[in-house]
C-alpha positions as CSV (number, residue, x, y, z in Angstrom):
1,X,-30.3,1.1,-13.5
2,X,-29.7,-1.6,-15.7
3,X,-27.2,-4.7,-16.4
4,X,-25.7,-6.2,-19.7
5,X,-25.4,-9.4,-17.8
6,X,-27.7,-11.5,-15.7
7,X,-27.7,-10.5,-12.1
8,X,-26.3,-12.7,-9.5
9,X,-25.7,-10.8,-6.8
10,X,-25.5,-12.6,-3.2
11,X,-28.9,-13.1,-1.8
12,X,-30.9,-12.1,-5.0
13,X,-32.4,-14.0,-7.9
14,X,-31.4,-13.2,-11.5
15,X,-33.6,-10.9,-13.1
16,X,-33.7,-6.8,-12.5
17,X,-31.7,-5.5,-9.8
18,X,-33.0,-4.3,-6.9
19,X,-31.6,-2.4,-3.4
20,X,-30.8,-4.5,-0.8
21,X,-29.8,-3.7,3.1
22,X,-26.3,-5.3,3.1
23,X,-26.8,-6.6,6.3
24,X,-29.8,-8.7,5.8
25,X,-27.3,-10.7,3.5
26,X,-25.3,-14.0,4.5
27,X,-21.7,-13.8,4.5
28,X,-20.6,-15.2,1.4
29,X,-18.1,-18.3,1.2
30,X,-15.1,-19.1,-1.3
31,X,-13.5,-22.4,-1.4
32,X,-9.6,-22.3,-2.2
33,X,-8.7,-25.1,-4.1
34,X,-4.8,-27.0,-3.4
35,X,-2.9,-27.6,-6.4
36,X,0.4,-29.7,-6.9
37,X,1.0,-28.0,-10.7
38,X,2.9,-24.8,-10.9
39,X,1.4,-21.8,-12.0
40,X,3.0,-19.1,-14.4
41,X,2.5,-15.4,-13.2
42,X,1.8,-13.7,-16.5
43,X,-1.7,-11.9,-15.6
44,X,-3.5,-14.2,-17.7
45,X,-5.6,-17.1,-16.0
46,X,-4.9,-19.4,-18.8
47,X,-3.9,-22.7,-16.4
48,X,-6.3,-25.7,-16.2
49,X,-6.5,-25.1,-12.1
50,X,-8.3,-22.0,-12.6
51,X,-11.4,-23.3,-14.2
52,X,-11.5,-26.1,-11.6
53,X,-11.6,-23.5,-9.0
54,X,-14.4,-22.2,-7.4
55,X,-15.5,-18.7,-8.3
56,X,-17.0,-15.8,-6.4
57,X,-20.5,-14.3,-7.3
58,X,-19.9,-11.8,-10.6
59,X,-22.1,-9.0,-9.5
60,X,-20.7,-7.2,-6.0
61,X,-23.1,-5.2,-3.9
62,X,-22.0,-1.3,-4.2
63,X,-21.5,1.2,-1.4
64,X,-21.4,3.8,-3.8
65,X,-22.8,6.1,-5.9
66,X,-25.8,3.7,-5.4
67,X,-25.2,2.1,-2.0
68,X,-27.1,-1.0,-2.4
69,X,-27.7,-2.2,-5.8
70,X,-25.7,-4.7,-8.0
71,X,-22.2,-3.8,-9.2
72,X,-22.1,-1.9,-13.0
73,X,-19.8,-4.6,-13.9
74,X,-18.5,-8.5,-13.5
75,X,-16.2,-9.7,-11.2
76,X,-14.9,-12.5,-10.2
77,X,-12.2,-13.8,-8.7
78,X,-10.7,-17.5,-7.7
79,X,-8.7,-19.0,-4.9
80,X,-5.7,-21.7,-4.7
81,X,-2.8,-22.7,-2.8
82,X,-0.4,-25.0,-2.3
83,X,2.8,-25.8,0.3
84,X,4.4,-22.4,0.0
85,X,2.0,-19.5,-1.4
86,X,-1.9,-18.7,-1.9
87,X,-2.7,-17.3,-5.1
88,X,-5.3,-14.7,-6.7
89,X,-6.4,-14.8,-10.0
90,X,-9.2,-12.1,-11.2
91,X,-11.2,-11.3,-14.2
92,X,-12.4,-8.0,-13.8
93,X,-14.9,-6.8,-17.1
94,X,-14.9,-3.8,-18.1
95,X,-16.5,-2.3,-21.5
96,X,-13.8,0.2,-21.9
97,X,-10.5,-0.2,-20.4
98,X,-9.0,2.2,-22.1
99,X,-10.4,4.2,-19.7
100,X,-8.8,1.8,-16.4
101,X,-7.5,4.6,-14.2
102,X,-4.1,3.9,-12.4
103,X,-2.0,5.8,-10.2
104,X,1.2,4.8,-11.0
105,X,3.4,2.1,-10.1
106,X,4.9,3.2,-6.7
107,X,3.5,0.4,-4.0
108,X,2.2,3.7,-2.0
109,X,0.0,4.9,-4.9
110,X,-3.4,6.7,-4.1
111,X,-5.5,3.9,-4.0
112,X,-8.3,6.5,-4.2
113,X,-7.3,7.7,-7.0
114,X,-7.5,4.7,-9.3
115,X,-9.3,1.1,-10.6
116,X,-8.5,-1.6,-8.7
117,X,-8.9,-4.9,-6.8
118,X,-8.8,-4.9,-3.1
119,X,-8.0,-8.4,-1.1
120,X,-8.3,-8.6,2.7
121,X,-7.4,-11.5,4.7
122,X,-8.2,-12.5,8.1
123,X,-6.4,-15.4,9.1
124,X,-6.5,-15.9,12.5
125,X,-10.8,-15.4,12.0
126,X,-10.5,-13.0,14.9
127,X,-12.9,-10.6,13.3
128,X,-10.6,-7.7,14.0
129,X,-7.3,-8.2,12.5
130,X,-5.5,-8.6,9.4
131,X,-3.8,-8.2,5.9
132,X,-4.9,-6.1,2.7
133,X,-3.4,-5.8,-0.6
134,X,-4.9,-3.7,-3.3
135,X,-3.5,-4.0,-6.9
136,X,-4.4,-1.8,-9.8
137,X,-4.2,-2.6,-13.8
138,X,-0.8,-1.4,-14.1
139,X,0.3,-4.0,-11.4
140,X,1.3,-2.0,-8.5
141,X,0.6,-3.3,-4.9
142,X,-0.4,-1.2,-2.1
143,X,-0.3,-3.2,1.0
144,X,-1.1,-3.0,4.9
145,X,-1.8,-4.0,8.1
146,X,-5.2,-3.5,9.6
147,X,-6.3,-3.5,13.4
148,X,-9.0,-3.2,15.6
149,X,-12.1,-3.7,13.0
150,X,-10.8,-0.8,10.4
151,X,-9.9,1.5,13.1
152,X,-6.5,1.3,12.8
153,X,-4.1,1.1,9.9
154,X,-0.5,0.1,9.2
155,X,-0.2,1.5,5.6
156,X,3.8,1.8,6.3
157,X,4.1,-2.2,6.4
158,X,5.3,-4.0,3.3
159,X,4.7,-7.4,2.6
160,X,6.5,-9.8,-0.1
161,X,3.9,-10.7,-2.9
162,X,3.8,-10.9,-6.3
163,X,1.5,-9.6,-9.1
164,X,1.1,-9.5,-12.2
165,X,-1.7,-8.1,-14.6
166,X,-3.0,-7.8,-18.4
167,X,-5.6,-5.4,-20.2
168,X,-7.7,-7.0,-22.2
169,X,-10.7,-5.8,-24.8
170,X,-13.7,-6.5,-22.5
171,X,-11.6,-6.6,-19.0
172,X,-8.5,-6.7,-17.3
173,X,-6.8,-9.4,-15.3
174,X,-4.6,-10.6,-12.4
175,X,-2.8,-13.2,-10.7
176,X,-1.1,-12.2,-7.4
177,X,1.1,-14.7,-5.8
178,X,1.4,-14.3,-1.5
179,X,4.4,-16.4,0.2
180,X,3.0,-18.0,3.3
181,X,5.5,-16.4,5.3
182,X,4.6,-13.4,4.4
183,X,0.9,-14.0,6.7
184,X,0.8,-14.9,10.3
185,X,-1.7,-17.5,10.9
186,X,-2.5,-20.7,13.1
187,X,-1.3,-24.2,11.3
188,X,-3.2,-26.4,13.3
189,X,-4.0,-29.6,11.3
190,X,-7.6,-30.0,9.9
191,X,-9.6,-27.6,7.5
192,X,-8.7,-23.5,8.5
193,X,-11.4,-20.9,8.0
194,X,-10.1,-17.8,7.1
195,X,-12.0,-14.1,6.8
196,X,-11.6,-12.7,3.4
197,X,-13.3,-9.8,1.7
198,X,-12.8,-8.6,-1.9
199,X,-13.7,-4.8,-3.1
200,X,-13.6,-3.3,-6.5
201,X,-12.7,0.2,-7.5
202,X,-14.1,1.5,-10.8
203,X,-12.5,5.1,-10.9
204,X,-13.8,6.8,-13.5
205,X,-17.5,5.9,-12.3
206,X,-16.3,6.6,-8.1
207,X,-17.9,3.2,-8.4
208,X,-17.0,0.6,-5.3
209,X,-18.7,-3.1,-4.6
210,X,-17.7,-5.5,-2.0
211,X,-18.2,-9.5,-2.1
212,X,-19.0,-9.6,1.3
213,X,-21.6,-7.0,1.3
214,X,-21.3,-3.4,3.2
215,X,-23.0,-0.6,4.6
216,X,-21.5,2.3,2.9
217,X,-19.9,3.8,6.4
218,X,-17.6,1.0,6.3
219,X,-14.5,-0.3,4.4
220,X,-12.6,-3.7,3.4
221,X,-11.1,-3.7,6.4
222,X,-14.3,-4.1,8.3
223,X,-13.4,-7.8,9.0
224,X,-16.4,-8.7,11.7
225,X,-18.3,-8.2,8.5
226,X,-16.4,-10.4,5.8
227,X,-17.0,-13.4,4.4
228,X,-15.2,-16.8,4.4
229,X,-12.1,-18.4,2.6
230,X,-12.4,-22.1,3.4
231,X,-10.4,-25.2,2.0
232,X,-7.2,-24.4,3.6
233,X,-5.7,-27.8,4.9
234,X,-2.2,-28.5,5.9
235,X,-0.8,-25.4,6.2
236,X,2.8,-25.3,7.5
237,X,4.1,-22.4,9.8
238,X,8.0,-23.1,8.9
239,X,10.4,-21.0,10.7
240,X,9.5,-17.6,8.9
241,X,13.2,-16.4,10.1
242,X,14.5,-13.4,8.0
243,X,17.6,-11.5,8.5
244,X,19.1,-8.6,7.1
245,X,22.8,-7.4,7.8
246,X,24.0,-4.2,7.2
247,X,27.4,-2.2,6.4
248,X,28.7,1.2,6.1
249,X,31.5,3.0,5.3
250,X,32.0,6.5,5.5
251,X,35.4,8.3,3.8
252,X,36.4,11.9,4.7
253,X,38.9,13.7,2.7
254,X,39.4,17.7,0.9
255,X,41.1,20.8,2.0
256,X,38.8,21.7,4.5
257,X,37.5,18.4,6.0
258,X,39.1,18.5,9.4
259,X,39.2,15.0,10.5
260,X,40.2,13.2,7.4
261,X,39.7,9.2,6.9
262,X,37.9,6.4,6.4
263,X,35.5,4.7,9.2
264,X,32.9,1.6,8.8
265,X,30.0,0.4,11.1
266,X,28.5,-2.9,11.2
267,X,24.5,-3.6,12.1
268,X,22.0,-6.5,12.0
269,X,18.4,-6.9,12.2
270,X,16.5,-10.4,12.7
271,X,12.6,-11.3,12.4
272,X,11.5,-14.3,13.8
273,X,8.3,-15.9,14.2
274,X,8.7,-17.5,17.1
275,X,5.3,-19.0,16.8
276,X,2.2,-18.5,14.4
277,X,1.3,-15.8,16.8
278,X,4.4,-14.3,17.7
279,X,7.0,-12.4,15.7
280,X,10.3,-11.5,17.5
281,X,12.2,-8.5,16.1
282,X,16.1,-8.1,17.3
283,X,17.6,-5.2,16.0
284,X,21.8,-4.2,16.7
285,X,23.6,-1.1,16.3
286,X,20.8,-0.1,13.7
287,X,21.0,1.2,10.6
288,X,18.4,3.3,9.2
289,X,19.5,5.0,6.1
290,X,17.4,3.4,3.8
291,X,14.5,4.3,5.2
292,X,11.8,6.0,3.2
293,X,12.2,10.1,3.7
294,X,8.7,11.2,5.4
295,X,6.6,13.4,3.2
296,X,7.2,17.0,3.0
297,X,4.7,18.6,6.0
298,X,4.1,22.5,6.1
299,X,3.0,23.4,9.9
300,X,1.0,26.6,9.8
301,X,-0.3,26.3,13.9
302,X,1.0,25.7,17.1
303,X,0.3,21.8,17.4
304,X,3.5,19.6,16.4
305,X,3.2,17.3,13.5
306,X,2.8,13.8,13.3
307,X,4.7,11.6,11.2
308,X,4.1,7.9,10.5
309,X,6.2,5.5,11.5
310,X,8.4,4.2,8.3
311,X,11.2,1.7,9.8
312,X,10.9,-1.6,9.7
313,X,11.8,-2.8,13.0
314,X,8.8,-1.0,14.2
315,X,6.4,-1.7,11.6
316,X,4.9,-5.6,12.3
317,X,1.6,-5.5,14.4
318,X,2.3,-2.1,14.9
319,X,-1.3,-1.2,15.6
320,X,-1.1,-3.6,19.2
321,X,0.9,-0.3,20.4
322,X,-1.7,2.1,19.7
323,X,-3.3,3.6,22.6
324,X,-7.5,4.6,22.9
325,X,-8.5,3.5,19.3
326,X,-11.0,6.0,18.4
327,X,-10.4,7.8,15.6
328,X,-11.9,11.2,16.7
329,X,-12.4,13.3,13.6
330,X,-13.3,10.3,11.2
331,X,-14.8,7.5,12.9
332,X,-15.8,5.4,9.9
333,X,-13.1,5.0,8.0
334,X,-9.8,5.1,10.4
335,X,-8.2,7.9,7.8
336,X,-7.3,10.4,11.0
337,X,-4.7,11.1,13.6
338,X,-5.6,9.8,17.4
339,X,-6.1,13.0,19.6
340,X,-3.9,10.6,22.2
341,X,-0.4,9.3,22.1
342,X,0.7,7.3,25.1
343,X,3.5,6.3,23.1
344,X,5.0,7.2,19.8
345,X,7.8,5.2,18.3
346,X,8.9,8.0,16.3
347,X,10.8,9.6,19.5
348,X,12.7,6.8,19.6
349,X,16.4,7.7,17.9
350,X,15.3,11.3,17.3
351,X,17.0,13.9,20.0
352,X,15.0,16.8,20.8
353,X,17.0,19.4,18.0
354,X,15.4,16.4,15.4
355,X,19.7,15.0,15.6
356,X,19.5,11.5,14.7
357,X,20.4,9.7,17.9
358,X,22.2,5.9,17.1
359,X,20.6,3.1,18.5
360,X,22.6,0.4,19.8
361,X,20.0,-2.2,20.1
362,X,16.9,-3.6,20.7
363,X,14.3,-6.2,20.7
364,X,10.3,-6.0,20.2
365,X,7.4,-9.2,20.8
366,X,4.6,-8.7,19.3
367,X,1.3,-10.7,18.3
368,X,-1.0,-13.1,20.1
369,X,-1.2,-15.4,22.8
370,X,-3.6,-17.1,24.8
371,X,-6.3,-15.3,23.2
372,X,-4.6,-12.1,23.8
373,X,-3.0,-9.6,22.0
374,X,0.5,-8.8,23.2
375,X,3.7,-6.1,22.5
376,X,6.7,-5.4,24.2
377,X,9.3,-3.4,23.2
378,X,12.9,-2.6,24.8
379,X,15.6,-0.2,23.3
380,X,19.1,1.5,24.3
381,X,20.4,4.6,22.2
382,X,24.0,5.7,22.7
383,X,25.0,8.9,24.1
384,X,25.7,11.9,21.3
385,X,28.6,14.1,22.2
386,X,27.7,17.6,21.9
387,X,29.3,19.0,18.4
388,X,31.1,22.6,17.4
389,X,28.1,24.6,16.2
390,X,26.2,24.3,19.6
391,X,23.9,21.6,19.5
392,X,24.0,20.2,23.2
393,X,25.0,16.1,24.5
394,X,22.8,13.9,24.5
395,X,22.4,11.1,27.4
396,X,22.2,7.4,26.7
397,X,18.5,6.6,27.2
398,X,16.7,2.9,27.7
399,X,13.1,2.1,26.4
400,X,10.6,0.1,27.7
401,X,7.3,-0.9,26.7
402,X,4.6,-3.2,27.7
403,X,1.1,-3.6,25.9
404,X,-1.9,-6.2,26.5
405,X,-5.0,-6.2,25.3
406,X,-7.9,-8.7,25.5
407,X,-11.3,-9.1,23.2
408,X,-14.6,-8.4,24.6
409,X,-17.5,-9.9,22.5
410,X,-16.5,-9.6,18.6
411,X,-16.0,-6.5,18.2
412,X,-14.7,-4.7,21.7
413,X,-11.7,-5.2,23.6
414,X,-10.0,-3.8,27.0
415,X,-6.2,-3.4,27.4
416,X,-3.6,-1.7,29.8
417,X,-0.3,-0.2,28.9
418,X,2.9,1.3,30.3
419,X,6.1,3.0,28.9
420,X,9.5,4.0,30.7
421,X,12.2,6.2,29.6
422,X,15.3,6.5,31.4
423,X,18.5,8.8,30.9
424,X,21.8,6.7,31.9
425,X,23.7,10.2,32.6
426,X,26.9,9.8,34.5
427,X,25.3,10.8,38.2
428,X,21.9,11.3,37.4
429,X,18.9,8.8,36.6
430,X,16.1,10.7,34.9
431,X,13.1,8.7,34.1
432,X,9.1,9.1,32.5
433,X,6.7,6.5,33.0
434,X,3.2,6.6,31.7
435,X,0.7,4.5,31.8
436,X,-3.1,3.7,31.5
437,X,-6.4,1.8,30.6
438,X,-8.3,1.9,27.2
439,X,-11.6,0.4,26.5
440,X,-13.1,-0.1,22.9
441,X,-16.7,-1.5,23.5
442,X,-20.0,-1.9,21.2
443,X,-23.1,-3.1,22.3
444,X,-26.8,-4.1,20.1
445,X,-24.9,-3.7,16.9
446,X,-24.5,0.3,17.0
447,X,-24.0,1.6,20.5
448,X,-20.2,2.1,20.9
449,X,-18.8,3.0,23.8
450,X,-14.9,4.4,24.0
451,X,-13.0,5.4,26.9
452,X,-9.3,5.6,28.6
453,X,-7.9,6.8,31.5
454,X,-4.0,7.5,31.7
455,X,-1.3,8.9,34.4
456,X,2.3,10.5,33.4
457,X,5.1,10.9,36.1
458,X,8.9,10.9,37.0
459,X,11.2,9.8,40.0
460,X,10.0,13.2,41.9
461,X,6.4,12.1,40.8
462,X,6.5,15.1,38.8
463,X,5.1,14.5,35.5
464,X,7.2,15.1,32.3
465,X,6.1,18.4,31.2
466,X,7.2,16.9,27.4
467,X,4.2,15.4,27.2
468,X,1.7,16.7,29.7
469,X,2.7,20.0,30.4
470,X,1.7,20.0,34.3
471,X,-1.2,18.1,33.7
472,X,-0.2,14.5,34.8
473,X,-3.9,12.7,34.2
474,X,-5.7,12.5,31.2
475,X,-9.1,10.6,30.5
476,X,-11.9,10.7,28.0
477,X,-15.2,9.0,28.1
478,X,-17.4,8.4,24.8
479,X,-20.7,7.4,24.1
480,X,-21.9,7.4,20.2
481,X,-24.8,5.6,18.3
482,X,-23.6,4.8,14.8
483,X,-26.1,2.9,11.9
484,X,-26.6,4.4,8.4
485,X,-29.0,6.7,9.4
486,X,-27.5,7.6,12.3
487,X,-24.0,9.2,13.6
């Protein structure tokens, strides 16, 4: 293999490039640097802070096709910030963009599918938890939460952030703008040390390099193995308060409309972050038309389907509600469904003949506190009259839901959950409850250890044959050994 520019690869001297074992590396380190002067998003790093700006290494180690060895091509990216926003900017060579390959503009694009630039931000340094945003040469942004070291991931979230991009002849570049309030992070005074990892897609060579060197089982959102973004001083929380009303009005009218006229409903939802920790979402008589139709599913077995979770009330730290963490069929890179749901969001405003059941209200914490990670979650749906062409009533229900988990070592933690449902039928209360223990555990580097144990019951301490069928305990105990050579 050989290079058109000098090597300088972390940990290795200029000169012919040779394989190295990502994890005998250091961490690598990027200074951000704090400007006062504006800066112009046009995709072109043309502003004098740039070049005063500290730049990353040009030549990224590769996970693939030749896991190990120097990047094909140049990279490099710089950090700065000021009051109100951190900004990107990127010069990514490339001999021959007119062969860049991107998937479109829609912020859900196939990231595998095309070039680009991945950024992944850690900002509470908890080595577990945080932010990625992935932007391809024609400027789209796909963005999401990630949990539990790669494990788990919240590609339904959407964050506010600007890009913008430019081909050039020998490269293409960007400069992507992200509001402050758009992270969640600690602004205690002094210098903040953030985790931050970079990757680069080439497409057309199924070519991909990190900054912060990886073995090739792992992804960007590995974040007990990224680097460091360091520099940040004075960082602000402000109130990060957002609120979004909503109206509608429906009018009825024709021949054979039987109930002619004109009604109109009111809703709000309200996100606060109540601390840098701690986001509080309050949602009333909810509306959620706009939401994103789920993707067209064709079931050809017995099992139900599962369908992510889309609305946005559910959508911040999402991943704190997820129950045993292993991903069973695909361990490495998160991509699969859990084999175990304690609780699913998705049943929530969704009556058993798939009716859309209204919601009148709600509130959810979620975040972190006192070193732990915390979500709780309470709901009320209306009752549904039953309608002409036989669809059954519907009761009111209430929702409940408590989940804590707490880090063990830097890459393990233990937690405890329970959810409630109750049915507020006139003469009747109905209820579920379920609840368990999960445990998420690695010891000497590859030895991972995963297990949970969890119990579903009713008033009669029957349990809901909904979701066990008879079977009221469920429990799972895993031992694996995962390294490179090894699985």
């Amino acid at each position: 293999m050989s290079l058109a520019t000098p090597l300088a690869a972390s940990g290795q001297q200029a000169g012919s490039p040779s394989q190295v074992d990502p994890l005998d590396l250091p961490r690598p380190e990027l200074r951000a640097l704090r400007i006062t002067e504006p800066i112009e998003l046009d995709g072109v790093l043309t502003e004098e802070a740039w070049s005063r700006a500290e730049a990353t290494d040009s030549h990224w180690i590769q996970i693939g096709p030749d896991a190990g060895f120097p990047s094909s091509e140049a990279t490099v990216v710089r950090v700065l910030y000021d009051d109100d926003a951190l900004y990107f900017g990127a010069d990514l060579y490339d001999p021959d963009p007119a062969s860049l390959i991107s998937a479109g503009l829609d912020p859900e694009y196939d990231t595998a599918s095309s070039d680009l630039l991945s950024v992944a931000l850690d900002t509470f340094r908890d080595r577990s938890n945080g932010f990625v945003f992935a932007i391809n040469p024609a400027g789209a942004v796909f963005d999401a939460q990630a949990f539990n070291d790669q494990r788990d991931v919240s590609r339904s979230w959407e964050g506010i952030v600007e890009v913008e991009t430019r081909v050039h002849e020998d490269r293409w570049t960007l400069e992507m703008r992200i509001p402050l309030s758009t992270l969640r992070y600690d602004p205690s005074p002094g210098e903040q040390v953030w985790g931050l990892n970079f990757s680069r897609r080439i497409r057309r060579r199924n070519e991909d390099s990190y900054w912060a060197a990886l073995p090739r089982q792992f992804r960007v959102y590995k974040f007990s193995l990224a680097g460091a973004l360091t520099g940040l001083e004075g960082l602000e929380g402000g109130r990060n308060l957002w609120v979004k009303p909503a109206a509608l009005v429906t009018s009825r009218d024709g021949r054979s409309v039987r109930d002619p006229g004109t009604d109109g409903d009111i809703g709000l939802d309200v996100k606060w972050g109540l601390t840098p920790g701690l986001t509080l979402d309050v949602t009333l008589n909810t509306d959620f038309s706009q939401v994103e139709v789920d993707q067209e599913q064709v079931n050809l077995d017995r099992f139900s389907l599962f369908f992510p979770e889309l609305r946005d009330f559910f959508l911040e730290n999402e991943g704190i509600f997820g129950f045993q963490d292993v991903q069973i069929r695909n361990y490495r890179t998160g991509s699969s469904n859990r084999s175990f749901r304690l609780f699913n969001s998705r049943r929530i405003g969704l009556g058993p003949d798939r009716r859309p059941v209204p919601i009148l209200g709600g509130a959810r914490l979620t975040g972190r506190a006192a070193g732990l990670e915390l979500g709780f979650l309470g709901m009320r749906t209306r009752a549904v009259d039953p309608v002409d062409d036989g669809a059954l009533g519907l009761p009111a229900e209430d929702f409940a839901v408590g989940r804590v988990k707490a880090p063990v070592g830097e890459r393990g933690s233990v937690g405890a959950m329970w959810v409630h449902r109750s049915e507020r039928a006139s003469g009747a209360n109905v209820t579920n409850r379920a609840y368990g223990v999960d445990a998420n555990l690695q010891f000497l580097g590859n030895l991972v250890v995963n297990a949970y144990a969890a119990r579903t019951g009713g008033d009669d301490g029957s349990p809901d044959p909904a979701v066990s069928e008879g079977n009221r305990d469920a429990a799972m105990l895993q031992l694996a050994w995962r390294d490179p050579l090894w699985n």
